[in-house]
C-alpha distance (Angstrom), angle and dihedral (degrees) to the residues before:
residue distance angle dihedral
X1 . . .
X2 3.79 . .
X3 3.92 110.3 .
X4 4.49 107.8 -118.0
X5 3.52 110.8 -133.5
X6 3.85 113.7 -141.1
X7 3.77 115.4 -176.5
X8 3.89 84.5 -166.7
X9 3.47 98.7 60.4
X10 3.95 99.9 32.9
X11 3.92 87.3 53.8
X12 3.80 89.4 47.2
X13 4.08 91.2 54.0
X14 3.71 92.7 43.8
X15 4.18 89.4 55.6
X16 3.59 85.1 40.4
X17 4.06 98.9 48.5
X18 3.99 82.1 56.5
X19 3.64 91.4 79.1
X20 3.99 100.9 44.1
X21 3.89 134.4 -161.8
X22 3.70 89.7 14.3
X23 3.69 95.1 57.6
X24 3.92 99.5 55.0
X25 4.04 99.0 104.1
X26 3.82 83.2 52.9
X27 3.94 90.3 47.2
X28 3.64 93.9 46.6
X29 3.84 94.8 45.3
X30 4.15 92.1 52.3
X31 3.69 85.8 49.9
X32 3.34 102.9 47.6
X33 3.81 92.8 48.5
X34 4.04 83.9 54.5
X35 3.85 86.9 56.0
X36 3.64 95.7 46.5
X37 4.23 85.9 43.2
X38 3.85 82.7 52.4
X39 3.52 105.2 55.7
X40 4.35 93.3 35.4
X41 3.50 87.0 64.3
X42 3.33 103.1 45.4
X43 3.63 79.8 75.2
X44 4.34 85.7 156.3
X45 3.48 88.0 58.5
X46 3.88 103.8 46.7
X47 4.31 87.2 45.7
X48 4.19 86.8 55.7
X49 3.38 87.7 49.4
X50 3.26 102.2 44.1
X51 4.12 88.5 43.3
X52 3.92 91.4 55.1
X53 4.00 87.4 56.9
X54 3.40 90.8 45.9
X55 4.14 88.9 46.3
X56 3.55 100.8 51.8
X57 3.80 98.8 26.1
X58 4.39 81.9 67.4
X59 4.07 90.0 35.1
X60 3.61 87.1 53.2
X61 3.63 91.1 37.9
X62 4.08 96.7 45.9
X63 3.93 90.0 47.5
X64 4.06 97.4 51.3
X65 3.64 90.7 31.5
X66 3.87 95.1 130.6
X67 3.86 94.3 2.4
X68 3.81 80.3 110.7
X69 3.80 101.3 56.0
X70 3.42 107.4 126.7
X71 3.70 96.6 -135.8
X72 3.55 94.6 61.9
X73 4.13 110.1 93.0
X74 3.77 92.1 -141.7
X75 3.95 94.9 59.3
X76 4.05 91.6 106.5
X77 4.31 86.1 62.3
X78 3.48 91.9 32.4
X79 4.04 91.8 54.6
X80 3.70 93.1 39.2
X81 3.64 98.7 56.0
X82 3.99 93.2 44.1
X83 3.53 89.3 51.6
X84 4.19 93.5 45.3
X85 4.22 89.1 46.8
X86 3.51 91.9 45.5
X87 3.97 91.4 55.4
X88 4.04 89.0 43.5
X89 3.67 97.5 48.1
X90 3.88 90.9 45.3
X91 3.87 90.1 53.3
X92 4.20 90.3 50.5
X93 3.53 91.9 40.8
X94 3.76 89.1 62.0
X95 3.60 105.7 31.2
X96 3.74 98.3 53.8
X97 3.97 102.9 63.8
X98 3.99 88.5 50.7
X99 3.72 99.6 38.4
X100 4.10 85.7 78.9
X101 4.11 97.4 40.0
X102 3.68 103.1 96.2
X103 4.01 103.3 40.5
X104 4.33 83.7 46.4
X105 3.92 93.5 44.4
X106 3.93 88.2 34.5
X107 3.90 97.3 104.4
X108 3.86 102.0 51.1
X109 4.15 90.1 43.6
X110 4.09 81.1 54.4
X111 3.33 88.6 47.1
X112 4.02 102.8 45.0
X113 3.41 94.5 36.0
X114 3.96 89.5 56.7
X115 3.58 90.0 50.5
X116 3.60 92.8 50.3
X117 3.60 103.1 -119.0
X118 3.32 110.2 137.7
X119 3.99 135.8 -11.3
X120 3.50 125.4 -105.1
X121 3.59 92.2 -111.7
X122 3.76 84.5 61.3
X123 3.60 89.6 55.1
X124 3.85 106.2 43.3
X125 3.82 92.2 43.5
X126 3.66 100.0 53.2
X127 4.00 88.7 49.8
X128 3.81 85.0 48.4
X129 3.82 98.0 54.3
X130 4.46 95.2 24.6
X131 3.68 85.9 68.3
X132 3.88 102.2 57.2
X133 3.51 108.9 86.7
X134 3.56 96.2 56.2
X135 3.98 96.2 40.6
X136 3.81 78.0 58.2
X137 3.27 96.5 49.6
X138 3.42 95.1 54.9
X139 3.58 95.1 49.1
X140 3.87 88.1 51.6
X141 3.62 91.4 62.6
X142 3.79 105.5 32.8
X143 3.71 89.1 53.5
X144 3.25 103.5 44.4
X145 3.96 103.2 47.4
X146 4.23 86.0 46.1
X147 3.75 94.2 42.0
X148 3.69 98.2 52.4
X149 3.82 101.9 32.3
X150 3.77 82.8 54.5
X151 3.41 98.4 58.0
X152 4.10 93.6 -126.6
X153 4.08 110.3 172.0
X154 3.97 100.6 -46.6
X155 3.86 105.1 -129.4
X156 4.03 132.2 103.3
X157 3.44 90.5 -129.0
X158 3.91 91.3 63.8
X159 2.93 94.8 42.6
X160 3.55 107.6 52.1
X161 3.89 78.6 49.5
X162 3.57 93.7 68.1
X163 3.46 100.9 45.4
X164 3.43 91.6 54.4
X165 3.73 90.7 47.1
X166 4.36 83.6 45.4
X167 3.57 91.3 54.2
X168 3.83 96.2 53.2
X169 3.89 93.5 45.6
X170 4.26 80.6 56.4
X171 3.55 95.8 44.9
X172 3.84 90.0 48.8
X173 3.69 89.6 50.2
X174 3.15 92.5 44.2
X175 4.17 89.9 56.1
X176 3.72 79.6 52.1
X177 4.02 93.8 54.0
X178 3.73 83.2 54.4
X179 4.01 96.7 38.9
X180 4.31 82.7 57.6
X181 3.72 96.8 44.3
X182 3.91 92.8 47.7
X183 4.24 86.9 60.3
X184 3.40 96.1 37.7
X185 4.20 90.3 45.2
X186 3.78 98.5 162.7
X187 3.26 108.5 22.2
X188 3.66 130.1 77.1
X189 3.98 97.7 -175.2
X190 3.83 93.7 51.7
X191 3.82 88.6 43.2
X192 4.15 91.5 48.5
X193 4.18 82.0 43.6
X194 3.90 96.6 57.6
X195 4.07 101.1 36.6
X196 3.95 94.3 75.7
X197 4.34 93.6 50.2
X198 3.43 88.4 40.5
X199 3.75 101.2 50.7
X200 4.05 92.6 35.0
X201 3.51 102.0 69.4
X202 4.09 93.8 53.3
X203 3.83 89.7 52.0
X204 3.62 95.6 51.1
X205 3.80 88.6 62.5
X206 3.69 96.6 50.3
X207 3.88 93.5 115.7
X208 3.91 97.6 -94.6
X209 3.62 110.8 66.3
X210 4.33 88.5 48.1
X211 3.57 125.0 13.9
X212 3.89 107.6 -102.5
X213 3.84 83.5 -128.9
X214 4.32 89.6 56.2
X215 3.90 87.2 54.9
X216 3.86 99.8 132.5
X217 3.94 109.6 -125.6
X218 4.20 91.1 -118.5
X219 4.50 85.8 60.6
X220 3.59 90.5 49.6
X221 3.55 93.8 112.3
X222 3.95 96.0 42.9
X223 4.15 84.1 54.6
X224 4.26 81.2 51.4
X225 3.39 90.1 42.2
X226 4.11 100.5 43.1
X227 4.07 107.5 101.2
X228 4.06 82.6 -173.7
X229 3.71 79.3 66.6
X230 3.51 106.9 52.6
X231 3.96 91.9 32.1
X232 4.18 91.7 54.0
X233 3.71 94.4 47.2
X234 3.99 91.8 53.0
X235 3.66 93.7 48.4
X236 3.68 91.9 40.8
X237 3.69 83.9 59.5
X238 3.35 99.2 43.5
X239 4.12 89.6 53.8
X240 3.97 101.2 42.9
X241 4.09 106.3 29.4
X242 3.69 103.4 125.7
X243 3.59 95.8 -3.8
X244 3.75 121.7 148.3
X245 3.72 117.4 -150.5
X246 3.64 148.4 -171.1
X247 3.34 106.0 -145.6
X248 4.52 94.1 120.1
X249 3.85 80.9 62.4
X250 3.86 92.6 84.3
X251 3.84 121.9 32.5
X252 4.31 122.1 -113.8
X253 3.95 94.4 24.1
X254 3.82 119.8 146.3
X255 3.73 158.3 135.1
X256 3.96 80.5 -118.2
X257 3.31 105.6 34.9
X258 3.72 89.7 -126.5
X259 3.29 96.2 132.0
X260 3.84 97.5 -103.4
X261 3.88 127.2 121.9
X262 4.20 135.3 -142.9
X263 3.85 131.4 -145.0
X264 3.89 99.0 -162.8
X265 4.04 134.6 14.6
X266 3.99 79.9 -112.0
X267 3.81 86.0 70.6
X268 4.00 102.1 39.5
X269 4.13 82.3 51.5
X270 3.54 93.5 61.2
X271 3.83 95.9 46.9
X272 3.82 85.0 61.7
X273 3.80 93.3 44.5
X274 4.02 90.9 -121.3
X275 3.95 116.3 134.8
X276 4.01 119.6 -117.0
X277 3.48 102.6 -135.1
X278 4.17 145.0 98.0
X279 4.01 91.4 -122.9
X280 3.49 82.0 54.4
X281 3.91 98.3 51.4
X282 4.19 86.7 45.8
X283 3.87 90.9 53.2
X284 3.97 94.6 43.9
X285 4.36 78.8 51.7
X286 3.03 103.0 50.2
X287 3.77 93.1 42.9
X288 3.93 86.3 55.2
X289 3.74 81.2 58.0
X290 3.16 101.2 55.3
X291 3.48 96.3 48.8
X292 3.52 94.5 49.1
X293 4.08 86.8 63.2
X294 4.02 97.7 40.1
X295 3.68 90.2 56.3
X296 4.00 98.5 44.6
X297 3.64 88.4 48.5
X298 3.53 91.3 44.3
X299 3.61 87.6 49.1
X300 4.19 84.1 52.5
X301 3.38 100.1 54.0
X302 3.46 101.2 47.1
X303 3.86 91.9 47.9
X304 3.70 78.1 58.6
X305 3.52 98.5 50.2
X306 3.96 86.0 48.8
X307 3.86 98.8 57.6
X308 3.18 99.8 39.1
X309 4.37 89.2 54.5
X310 3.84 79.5 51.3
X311 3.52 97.1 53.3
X312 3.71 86.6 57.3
């Protein structure tokens, strides 16, 4: 992203920053408009994004397209591994176009915070909140052409589950995005360099890739820490609850591969060590949640931290 510069609105935060503390709503609102200005015309920008969900939302949806049938043996695996890429690729899809927004925006937020304009509060809040409606968006229609060409559980009420669940997992990755940028402040290779080892680790402990009950005592907090995990239990959930399958009808069928075979979506839950009810969807949400806000303020304050060691 390429920061706009508005004379308008740069002029009308200078007058404004005159008369500080009781002129913040005013600051945040012309700063937030400049965000939102930003990203509307980088109109380029928004169409690749927008094409890569479309891409991989009918990739995924073209390879899985009857992975899901219920008369196939394999469905379990099949389901599993949708479910798992579709929480991955939402994190990436999210985390990339943020992960370079401080170290390209880096020179004017010098420059206005020098001059007093605005605080960096301000700043990192408006970029927060200006880049909603088209994270949504995205989520909208990556979901929806991979959830339905998929054939995931066919109701509205699922569905509207998982894209709530989706947009989360983007909004926490996008909190990540920001979380990278802030250490890597003014550089966009280092900050591109650290986003893939520092978003690996968290998906490997989603539940899939090691059995939540294998989680060695020393990655306990990585486990905590893992939105992949909380987001893939609570749509695992939401797919297999009360779900009876076939999977015992042909031989060396699983979610592992091991060789083993489930009657119900109870059953393949507890091989993966998730629970099987709603509570436990709420609690993995509202853990996603929470996440989501430690790491963007975590993200703030070390930005904060950053500039001010600069200034110095």
């Amino acid at each position: 992203q390429r920061p706009v510069k508005s004379d308008k609105i740069s002029k009308a935060v200078r007058e404004m920053s005159k008369r500080r503390g009781e002129n913040y709503w005013t600051q945040f609102k012309l700063i937030l408009w400049r965000s939102w200005a930003s990203n509307v015309r980088e109109a380029q920008f928004v169409k690749v994004q927008l094409g890569q969900a479309i891409v991989i939302g009918l990739m995924m949806g073209l390879v899985f397209l009857n992975a899901t049938d219920e008369a196939s043996g394999a469905r379990t695996q099949n389901v599993t591994g949708l479910i798992f890429f579709l929480t991955t690729n939402l994190t990436f899809l999210a985390l990339f176009p943020i992960v370079q927004t401080i170290p390209l925006e880096l020179p004017v937020l010098i420059r206005d915070r020098d001059n007093r304009m605005y605080k960096v509060w301000v700043y990192f809040l408006s970029k927060t909140l200006a880049g909603i409606p088209l994270d949504l968006l995205i989520d909208v229609v990556y979901i929806s052409i991979s959830y339905w060409m998929t054939g995931l559980r066919a109701d509205a009420g699922s569905f509207f589950t998982v894209l709530g669940i989706g947009f989360l997992i983007s909004i926490t990755g996008q909190s990540m995005g920001y979380l990278f940028s802030a250490i890597a402040l003014n550089s966009v290779p280092l900050a591109l360099a650290i986003a893939i080892p520092g978003t690996i680790p968290f998906l490997i402990f989603s539940g899939l890739l090691i059995n939540l009950d294998s989680t060695p005592p020393y990655f306990i907090w990585a486990e905590s820490l893992s939105w992949a995990r909380w987001a893939f239990e609570a749509i695992m959930i939401t797919e297999f609850k009360g779900q009876i399958l076939d999977d015992c009808s042909s031989q060396g069928n699983s979610s592992s591969g091991s060789g083993a075979c489930f009657n119900t979506g109870e059953e393949v839950l507890a091989n993966l060590a998730f629970g099987n009810d709603q509570a436990t969807v709420e609690k993995d949400i509202g853990i996603l949640l929470l996440l989501a806000v430690c790491f963007r303020m975590a993200g703030y304050f070390i930005l904060v931290l950053r500039l001010r060691y600069l200034k110095r």
